[in-house]
N, C-alpha and C positions, 0 to 999 in steps of 0.2 A: 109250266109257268107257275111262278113262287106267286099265292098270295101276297095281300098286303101286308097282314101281319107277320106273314115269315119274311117278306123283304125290308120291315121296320127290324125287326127283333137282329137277321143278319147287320143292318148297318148300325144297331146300336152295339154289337158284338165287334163289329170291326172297331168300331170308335174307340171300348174299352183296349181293344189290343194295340191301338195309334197311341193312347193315352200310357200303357204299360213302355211299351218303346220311348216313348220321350222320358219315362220318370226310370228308365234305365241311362241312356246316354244323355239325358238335359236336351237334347235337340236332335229336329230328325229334319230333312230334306223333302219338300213333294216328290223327286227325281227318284228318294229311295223307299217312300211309300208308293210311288206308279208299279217298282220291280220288284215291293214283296207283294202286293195288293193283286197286282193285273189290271186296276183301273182305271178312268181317265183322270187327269190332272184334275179338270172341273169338280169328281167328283169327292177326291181328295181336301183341294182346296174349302170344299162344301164342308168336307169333316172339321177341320184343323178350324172353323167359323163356329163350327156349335160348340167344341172343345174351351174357345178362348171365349164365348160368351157365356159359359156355366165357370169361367176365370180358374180354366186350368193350365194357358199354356196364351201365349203371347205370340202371334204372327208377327213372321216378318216377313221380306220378297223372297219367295222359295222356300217358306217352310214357318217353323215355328219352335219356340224354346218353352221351357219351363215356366212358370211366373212364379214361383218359388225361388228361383236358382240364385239370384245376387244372394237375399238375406240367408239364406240356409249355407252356403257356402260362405259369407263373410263372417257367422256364429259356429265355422265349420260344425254344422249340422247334416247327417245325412237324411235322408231325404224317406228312406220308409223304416218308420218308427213304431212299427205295431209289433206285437204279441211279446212285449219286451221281459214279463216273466219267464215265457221258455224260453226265451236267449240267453237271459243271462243264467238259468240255469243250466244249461248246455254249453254256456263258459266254463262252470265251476268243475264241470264235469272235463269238460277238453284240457285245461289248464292242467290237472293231473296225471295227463299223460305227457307233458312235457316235461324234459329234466334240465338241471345245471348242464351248459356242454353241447346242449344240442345244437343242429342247426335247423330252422324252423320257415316255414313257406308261408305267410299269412297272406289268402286272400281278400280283397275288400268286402263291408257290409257290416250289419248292425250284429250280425251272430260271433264273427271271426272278432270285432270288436271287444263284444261280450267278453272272449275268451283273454287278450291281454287286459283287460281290467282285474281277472282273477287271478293272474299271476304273482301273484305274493311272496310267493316262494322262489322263486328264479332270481340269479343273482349274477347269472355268468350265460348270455345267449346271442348269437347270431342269429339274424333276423331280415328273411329277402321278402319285399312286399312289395304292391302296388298302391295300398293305402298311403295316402298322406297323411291321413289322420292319428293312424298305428302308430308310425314312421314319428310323428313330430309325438304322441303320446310315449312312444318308448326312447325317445332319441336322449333326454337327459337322464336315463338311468346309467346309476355307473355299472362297466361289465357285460350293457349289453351293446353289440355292434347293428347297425342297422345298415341295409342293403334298399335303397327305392330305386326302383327300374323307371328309365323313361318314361315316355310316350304322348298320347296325348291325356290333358286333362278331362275325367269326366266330372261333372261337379253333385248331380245327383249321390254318386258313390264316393265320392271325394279321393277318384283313385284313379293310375294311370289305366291306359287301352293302347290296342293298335300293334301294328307290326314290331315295332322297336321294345314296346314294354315285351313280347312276346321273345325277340332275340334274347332279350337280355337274361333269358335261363338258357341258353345255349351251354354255357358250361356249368352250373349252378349246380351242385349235389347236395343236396338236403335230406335229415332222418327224416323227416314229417312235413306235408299239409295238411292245412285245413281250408278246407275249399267250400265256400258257397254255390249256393244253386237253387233257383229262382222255385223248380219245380220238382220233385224226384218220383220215378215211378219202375214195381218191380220189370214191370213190362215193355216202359217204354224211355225206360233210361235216366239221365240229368235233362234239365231242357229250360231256356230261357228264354225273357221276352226282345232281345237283340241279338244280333250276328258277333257286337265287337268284340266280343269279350272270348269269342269260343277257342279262337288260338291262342290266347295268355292261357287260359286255363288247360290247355292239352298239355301247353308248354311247363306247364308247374307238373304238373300229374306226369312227365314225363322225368320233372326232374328229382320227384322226391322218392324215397325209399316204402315209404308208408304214408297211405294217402287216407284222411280222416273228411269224408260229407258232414257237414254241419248244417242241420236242417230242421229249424222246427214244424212238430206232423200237420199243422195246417196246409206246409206245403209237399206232403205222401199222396201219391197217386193222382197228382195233379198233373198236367202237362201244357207246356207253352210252346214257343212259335217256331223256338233254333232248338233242333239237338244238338247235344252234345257226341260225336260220335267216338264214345269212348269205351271198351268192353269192362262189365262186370272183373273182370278179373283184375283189373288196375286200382279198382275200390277196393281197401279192406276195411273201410269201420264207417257206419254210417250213428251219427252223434245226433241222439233227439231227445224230446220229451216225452212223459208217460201220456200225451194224447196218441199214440201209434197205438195200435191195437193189437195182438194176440197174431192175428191173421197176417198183418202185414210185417212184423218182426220174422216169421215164419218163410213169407215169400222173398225175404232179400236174406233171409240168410241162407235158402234152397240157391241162388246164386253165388254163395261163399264171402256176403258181404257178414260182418258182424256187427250186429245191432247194440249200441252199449244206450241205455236209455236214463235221463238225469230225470231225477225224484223234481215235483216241485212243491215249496215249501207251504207248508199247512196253512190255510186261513183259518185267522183267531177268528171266533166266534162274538158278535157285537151284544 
């Protein structure tokens, strides 16, 4: 029998991971918190009550949405916007490995973002995403072609999901992704706070030549709700900042991944 304070400490734990889930797909179901939980609707409904009273998330009959999601989606803004130095330096970094000519896989989020804003140099490129954001950001360049797959809208990530965005790399052949991912660890793989996303992303990784993790190190060694099941050997280049450490450069490259790591720029001194 779990004490009181391990049975608060577990449902404030579950709460964060209710709250992770919704600020991944914008909305979740009681129906599909009872079948990843195992618990009663009651107790569910009980969560998704303290979540909308500390005004994280908005009830409605059978579940509950983001309370974010109009205005962030109407300023197409995505939705988690922290540690925006190492991203965009792990743009400037990823951008160099693209060339004129390529064909390129972008998937959604504020990292892969990052990476088409440093594109400066690119003048001539084909472009298959699920970003909306990417997609209408690169779509007036002359030279480049843009590819956006179905599916359904997610509005946290401002990007498609679901079976159809996942078809639509059926035939797709691309030199390069670059793939986000919520969590990376040497031990226990990619791993994210939703299910919807894990077939688009196999579907990419299966369809590019060279597959780039874009990941800043606050999220090494960290692990969330969905694996990804996808083997080491289908990763070659995991794209971070100099917060990785020594040790864990050492443990994914002992898997054959290659760690290329983006310098971040000097703070002047006040």
């Amino acid at each position: 029998m779990k004490s009181k304070s391990e049975q608060l400490a577990d449902m404030q734990q579950r709460r964060e991971k209710i709250l992770e889930m919704i600020r991944e797909d914008g909305t979740v179901t009681v129906k599909a918190l009872t079948e990843t939980f195992g618990l009663t609707e009651a107790t569910l409904r009980s969560d998704l009550r303290m979540l909308q009273k500390q005004g994280f998330v908005q009830r409605y009959h059978g579940g509950a949405t983001l309370m974010t999601g109009k205005q962030n989606t109407g300023a197409m803004l995505l939705e988690r916007q922290t540690h925006l130095e190492e991203k965009e330096a792990i743009g400037r970094l990823a951008a160099q490995h693209i060339e004129n000519g390529d064909t390129v896989i972008f998937d959604s989020g504020t990292t892969t973002t990052a990476i088409t804003d440093a594109m400066t140099h690119i003048r001539r490129l084909s472009v298959v995403t699920t970003a909306v954001n990417i997609a209408l950001k690169l779509g007036g360049e002359p030279g480049i072609n843009i590819l956006l797959t179905g599916g359904t809208f997610k509005f946290p990530t401002l990007s498609t999901s679901g079976e159809k965005a996942a078809s639509f790399f059926e035939n797709v052949l691309a030199e390069k992704l670059f793939l986000a991912t919520a969590c990376i660890s040497p031990r226990l793989g990619l791993s994210f706070p939703s299910e919807t996303d894990i077939k688009v992303k196999l579907a990419m990784i299966r369809s590019a030549s060279t597959v780039y993790v874009v990941a800043d190190s606050s999220k090494i060694d960290k692990v969330s709700m969905f694996a990804l099941p996808c083997d080491w050997s289908n990763i070659h280049y995991l794209i971070t900042d100099s917060g990785i450490s020594p040790a864990q450069v050492r443990a994914f490259e002992t898997l054959g991944v290659k760690v290329l790591v983006a310098p971040l720029p000097m703070k002047r001194a006040m």
